[in-house]
Chimera marker file (.cmm) of the C-alpha trace (Angstrom):
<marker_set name="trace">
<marker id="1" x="-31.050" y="153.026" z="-158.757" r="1" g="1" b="0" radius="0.5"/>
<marker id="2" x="-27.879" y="153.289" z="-161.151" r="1" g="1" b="0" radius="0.5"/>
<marker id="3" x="-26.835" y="156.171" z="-163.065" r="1" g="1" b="0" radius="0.5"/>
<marker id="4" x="-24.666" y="156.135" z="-166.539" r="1" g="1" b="0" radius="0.5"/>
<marker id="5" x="-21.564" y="158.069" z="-166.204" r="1" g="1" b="0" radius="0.5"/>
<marker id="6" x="-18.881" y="158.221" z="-169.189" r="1" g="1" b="0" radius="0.5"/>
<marker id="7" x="-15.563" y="157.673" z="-167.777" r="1" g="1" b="0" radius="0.5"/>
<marker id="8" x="-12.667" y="158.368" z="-170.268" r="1" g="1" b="0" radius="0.5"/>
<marker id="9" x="-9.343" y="156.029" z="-168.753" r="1" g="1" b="0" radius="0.5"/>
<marker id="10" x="-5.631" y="157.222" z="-168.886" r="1" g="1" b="0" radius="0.5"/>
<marker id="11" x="-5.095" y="155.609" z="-172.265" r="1" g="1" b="0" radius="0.5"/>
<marker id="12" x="-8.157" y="157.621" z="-173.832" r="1" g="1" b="0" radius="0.5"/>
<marker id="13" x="-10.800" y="155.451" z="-173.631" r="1" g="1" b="0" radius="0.5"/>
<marker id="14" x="-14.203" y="156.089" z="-172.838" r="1" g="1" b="0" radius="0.5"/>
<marker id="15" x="-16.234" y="153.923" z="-170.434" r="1" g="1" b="0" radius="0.5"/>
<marker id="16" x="-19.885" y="154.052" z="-169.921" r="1" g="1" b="0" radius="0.5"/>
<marker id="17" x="-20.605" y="152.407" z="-166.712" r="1" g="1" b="0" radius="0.5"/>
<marker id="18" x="-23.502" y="152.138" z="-164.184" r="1" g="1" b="0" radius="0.5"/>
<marker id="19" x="-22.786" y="153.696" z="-160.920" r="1" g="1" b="0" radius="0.5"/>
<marker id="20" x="-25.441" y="153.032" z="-157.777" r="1" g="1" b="0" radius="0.5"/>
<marker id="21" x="-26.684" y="155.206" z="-155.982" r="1" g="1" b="0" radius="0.5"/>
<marker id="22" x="-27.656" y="153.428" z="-153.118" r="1" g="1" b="0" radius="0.5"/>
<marker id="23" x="-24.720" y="151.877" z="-152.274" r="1" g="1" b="0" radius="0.5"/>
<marker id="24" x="-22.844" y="155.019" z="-150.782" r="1" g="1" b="0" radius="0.5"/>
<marker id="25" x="-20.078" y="155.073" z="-152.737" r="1" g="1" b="0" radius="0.5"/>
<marker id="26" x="-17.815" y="157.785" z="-154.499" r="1" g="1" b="0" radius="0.5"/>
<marker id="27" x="-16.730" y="158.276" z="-158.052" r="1" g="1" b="0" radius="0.5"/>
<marker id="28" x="-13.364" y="156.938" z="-156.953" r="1" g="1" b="0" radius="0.5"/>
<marker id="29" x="-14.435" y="153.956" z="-155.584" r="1" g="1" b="0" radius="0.5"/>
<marker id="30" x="-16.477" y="153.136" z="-159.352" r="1" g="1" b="0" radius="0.5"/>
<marker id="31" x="-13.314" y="153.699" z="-161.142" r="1" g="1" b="0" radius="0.5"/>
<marker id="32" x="-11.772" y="151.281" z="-159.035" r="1" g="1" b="0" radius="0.5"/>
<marker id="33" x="-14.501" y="148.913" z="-158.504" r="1" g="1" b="0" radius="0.5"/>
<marker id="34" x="-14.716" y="148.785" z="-162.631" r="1" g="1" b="0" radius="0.5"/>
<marker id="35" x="-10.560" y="148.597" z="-162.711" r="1" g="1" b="0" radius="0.5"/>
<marker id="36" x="-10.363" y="151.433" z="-165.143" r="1" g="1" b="0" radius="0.5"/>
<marker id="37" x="-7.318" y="152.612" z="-163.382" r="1" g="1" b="0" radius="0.5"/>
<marker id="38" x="-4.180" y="150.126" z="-162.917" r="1" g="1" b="0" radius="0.5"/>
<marker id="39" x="-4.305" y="148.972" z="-159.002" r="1" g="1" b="0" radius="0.5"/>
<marker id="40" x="-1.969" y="151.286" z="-156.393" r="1" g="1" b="0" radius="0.5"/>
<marker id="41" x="-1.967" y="154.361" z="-158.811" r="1" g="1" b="0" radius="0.5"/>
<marker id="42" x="-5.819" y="155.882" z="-158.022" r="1" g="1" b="0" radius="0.5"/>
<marker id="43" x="-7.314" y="156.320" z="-154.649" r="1" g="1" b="0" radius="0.5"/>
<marker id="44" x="-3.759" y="155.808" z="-152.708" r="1" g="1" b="0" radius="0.5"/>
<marker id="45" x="-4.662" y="157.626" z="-149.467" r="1" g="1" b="0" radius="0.5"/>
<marker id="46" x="-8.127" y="155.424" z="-149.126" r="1" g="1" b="0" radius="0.5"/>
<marker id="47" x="-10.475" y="158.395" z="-150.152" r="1" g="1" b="0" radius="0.5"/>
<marker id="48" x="-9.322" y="161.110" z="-147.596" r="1" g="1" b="0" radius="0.5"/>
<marker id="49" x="-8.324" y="163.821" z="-149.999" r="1" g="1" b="0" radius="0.5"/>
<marker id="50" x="-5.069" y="162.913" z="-148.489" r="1" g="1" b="0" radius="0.5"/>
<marker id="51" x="-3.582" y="162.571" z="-152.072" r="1" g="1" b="0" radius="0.5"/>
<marker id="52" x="-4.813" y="163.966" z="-155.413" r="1" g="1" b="0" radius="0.5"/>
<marker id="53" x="-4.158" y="160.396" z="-157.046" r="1" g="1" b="0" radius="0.5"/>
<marker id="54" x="-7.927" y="160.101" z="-157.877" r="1" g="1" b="0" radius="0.5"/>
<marker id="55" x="-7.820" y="163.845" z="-159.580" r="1" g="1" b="0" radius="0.5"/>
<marker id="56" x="-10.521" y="163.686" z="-162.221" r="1" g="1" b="0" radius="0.5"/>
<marker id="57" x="-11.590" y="166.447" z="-165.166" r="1" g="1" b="0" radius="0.5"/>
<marker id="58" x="-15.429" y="166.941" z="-165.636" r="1" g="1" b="0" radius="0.5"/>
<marker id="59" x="-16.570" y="167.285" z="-168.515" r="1" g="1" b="0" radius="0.5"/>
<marker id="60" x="-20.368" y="167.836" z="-168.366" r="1" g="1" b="0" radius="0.5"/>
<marker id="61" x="-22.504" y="170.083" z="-167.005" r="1" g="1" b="0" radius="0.5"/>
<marker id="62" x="-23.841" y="167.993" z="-164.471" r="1" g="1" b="0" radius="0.5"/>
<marker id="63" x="-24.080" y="169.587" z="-160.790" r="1" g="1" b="0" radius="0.5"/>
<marker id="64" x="-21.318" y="168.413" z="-158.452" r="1" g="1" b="0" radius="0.5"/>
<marker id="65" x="-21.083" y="169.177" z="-154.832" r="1" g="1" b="0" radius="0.5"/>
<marker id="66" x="-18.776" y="172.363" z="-153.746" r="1" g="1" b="0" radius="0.5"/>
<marker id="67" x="-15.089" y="171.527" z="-153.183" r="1" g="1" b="0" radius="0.5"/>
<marker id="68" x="-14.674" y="171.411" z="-149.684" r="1" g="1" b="0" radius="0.5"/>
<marker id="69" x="-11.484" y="172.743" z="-147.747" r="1" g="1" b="0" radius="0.5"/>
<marker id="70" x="-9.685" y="169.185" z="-147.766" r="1" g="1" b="0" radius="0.5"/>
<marker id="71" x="-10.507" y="168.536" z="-151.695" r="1" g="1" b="0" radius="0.5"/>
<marker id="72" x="-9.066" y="172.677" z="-152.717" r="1" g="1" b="0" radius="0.5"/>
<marker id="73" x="-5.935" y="172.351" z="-150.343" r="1" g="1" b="0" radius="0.5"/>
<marker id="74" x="-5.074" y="169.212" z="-152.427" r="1" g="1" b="0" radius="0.5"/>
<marker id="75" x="-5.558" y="170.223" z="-155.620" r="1" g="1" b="0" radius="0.5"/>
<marker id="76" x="-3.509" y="173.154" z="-155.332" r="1" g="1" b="0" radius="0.5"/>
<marker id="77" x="-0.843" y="171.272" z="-154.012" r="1" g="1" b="0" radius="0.5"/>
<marker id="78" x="-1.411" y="168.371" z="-156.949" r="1" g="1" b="0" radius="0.5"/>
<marker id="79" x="-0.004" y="168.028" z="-160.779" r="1" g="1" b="0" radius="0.5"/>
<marker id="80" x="-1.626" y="168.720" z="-164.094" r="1" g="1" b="0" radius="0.5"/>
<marker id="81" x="-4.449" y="170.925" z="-162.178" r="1" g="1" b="0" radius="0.5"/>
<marker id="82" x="-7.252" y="172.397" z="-164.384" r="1" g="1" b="0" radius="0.5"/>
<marker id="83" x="-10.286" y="174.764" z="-163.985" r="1" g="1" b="0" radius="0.5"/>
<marker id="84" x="-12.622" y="171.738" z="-164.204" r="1" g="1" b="0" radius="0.5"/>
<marker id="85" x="-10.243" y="169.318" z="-161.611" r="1" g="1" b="0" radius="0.5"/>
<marker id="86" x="-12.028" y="167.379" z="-159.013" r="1" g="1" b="0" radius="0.5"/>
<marker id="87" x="-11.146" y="164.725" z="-156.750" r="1" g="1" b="0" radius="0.5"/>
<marker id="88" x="-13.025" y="161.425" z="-157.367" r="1" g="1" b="0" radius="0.5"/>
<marker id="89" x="-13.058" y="160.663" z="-153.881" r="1" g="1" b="0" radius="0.5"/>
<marker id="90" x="-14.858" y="163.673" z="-153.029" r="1" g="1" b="0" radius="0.5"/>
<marker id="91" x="-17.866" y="163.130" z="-155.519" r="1" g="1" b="0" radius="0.5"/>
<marker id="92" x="-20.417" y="160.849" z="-153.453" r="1" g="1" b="0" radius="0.5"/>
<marker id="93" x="-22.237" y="158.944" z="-156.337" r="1" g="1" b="0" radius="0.5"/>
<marker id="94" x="-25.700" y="160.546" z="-156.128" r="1" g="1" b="0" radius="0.5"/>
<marker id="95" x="-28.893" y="160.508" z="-158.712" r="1" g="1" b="0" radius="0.5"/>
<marker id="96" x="-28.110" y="163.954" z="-159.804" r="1" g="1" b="0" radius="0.5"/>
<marker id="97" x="-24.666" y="162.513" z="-161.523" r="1" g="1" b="0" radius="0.5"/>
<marker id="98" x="-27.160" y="161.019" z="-164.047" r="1" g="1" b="0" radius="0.5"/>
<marker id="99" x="-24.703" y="161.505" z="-167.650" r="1" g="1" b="0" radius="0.5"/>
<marker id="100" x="-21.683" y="162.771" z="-165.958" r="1" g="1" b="0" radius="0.5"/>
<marker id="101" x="-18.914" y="162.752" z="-168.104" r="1" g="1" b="0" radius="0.5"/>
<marker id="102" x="-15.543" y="162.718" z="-166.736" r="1" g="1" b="0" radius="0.5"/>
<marker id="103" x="-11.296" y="161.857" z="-166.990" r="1" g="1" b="0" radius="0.5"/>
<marker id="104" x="-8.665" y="160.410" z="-165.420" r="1" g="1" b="0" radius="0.5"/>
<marker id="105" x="-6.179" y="163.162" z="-164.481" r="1" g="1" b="0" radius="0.5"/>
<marker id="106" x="-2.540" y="161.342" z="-165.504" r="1" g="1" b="0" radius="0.5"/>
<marker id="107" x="-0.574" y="159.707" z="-162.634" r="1" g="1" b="0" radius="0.5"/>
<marker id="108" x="1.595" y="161.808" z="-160.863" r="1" g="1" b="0" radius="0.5"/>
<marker id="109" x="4.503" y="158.678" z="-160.903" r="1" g="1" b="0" radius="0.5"/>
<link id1="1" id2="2" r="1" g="1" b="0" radius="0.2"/>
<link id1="2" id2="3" r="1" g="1" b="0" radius="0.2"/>
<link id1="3" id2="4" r="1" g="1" b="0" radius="0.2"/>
<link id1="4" id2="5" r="1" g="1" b="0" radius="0.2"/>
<link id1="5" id2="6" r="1" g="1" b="0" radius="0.2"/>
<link id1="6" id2="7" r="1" g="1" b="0" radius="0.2"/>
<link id1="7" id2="8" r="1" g="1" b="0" radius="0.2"/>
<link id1="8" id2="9" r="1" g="1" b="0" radius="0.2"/>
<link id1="9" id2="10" r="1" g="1" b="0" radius="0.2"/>
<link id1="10" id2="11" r="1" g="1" b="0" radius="0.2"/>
<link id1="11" id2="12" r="1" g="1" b="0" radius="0.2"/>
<link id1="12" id2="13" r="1" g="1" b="0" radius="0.2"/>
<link id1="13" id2="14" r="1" g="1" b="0" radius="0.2"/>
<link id1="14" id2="15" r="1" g="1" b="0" radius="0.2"/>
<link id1="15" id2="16" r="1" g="1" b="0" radius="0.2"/>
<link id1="16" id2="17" r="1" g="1" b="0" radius="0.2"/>
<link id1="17" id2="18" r="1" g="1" b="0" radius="0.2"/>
<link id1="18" id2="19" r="1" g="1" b="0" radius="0.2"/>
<link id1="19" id2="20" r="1" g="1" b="0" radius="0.2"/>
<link id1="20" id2="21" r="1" g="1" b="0" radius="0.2"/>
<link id1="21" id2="22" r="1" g="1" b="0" radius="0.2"/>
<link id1="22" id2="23" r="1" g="1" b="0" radius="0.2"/>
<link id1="23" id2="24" r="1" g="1" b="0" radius="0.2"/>
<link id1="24" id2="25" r="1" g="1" b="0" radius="0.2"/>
<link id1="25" id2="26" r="1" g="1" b="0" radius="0.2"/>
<link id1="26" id2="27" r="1" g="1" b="0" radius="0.2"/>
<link id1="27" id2="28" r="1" g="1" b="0" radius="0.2"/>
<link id1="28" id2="29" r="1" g="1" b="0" radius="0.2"/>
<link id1="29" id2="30" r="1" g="1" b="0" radius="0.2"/>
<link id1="30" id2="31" r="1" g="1" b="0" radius="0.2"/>
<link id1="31" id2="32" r="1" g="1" b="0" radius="0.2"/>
<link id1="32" id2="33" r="1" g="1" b="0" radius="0.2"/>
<link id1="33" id2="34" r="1" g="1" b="0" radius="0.2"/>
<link id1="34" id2="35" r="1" g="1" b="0" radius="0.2"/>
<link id1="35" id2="36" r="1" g="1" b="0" radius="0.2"/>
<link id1="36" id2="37" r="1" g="1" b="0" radius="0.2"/>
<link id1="37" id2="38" r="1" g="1" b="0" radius="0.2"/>
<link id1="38" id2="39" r="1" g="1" b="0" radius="0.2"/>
<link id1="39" id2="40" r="1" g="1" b="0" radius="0.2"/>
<link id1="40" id2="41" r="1" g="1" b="0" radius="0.2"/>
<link id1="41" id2="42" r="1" g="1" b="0" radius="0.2"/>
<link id1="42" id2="43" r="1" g="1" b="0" radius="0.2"/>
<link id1="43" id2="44" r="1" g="1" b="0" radius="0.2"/>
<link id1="44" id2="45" r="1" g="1" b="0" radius="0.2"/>
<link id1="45" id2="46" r="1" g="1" b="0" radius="0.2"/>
<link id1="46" id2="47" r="1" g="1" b="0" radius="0.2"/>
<link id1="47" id2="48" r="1" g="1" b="0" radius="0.2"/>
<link id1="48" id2="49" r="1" g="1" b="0" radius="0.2"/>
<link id1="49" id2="50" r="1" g="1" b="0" radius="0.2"/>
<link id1="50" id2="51" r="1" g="1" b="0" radius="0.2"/>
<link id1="51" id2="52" r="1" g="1" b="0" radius="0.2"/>
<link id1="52" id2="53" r="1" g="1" b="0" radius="0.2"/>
<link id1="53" id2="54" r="1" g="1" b="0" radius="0.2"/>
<link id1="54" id2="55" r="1" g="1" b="0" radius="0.2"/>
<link id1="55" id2="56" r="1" g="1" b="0" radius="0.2"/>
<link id1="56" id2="57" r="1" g="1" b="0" radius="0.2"/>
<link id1="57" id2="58" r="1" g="1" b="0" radius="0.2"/>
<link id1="58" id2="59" r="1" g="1" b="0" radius="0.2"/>
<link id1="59" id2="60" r="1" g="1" b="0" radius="0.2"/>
<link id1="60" id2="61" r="1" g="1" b="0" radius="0.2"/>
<link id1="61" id2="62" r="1" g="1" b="0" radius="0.2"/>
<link id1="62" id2="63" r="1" g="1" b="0" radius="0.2"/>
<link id1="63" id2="64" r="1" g="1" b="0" radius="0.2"/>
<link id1="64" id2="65" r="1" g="1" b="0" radius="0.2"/>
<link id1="65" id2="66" r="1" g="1" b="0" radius="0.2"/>
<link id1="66" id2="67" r="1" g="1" b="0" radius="0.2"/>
<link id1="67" id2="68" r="1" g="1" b="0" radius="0.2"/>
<link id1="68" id2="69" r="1" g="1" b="0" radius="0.2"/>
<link id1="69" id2="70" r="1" g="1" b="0" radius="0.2"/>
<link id1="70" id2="71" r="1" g="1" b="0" radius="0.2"/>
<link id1="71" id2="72" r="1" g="1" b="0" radius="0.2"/>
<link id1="72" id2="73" r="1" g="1" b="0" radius="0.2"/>
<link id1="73" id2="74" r="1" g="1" b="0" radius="0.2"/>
<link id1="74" id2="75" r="1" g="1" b="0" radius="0.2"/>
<link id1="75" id2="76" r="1" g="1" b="0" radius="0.2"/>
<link id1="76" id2="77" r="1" g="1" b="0" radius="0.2"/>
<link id1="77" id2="78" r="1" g="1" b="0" radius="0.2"/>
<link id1="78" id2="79" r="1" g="1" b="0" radius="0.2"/>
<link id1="79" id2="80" r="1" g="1" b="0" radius="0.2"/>
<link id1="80" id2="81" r="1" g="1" b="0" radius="0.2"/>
<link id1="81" id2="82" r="1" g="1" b="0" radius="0.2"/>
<link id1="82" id2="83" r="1" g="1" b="0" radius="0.2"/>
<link id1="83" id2="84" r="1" g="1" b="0" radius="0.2"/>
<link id1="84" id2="85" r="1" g="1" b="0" radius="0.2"/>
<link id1="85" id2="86" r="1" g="1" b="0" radius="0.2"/>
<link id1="86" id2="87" r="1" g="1" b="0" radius="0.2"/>
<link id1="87" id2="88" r="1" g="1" b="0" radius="0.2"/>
<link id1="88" id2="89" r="1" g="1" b="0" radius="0.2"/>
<link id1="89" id2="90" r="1" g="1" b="0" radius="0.2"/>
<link id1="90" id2="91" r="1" g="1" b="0" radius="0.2"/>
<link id1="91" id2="92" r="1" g="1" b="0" radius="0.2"/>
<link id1="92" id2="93" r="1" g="1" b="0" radius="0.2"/>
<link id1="93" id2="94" r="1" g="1" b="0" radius="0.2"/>
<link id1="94" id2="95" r="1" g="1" b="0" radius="0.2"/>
<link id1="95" id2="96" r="1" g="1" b="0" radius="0.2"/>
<link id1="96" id2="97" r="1" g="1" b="0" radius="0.2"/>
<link id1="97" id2="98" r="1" g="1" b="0" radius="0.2"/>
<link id1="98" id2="99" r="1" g="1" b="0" radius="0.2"/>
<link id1="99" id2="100" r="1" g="1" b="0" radius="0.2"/>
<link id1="100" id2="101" r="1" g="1" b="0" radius="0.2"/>
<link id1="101" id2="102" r="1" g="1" b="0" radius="0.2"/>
<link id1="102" id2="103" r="1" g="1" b="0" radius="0.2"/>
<link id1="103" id2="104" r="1" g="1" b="0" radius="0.2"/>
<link id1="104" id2="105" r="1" g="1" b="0" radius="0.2"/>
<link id1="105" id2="106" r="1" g="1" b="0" radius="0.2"/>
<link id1="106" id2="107" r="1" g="1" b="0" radius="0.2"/>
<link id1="107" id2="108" r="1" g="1" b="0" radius="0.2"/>
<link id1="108" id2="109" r="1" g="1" b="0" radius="0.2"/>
</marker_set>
């Protein structure tokens, strides 16, 4: 099963796409797989919270897991942090993301 989620790219533009759910992939891994983020500037540490190039803004009420210890330590270590930050990486594409909105944080380069 897919589920819509709006994804709004560095330049401003919005993105509907359909993300599956049974595939076992992460947010991070749709943005990429949909090349809505130039190559070598999202997802640089391979999805390990390593890095905080992936850093995403929700913007929907939809429920997301809890940050873990990994995903926290990097975001308050990363750029352009807000209350509503999350790393893409983290965010395991599930059917509860059904009409998730979300952003590209900008590129740290």
């Amino acid at each position: 099963m897919d589920v819509k989620i709006t994804i709004v790219d560095r330049e401003g533009t919005s993105h509907q796409v359909d993300a599956p759910t049974d595939m076992a992939m992460n947010l991070m891994e749709v943005i990429r797989s949909y090349e809505l983020a130039p190559e070598g500037t999202i997802g640089i540490c391979g999805g390990m919270a390593m890095c905080a190039s992936c850093q995403c803004y929700v913007q929907s009420n939809t429920p997301l897991p809890e940050k873990g210890d990994e995903e926290e330590a990097m975001l308050a270590e990363a750029f352009y942090v807000e209350d509503n930050s999350r790393l893409s990486c983290q965010l395991p594409i599930t059917e509860r993301m059904e009409g998730l909105k979300i952003e590209i944080a900008p590129s740290e380069e």
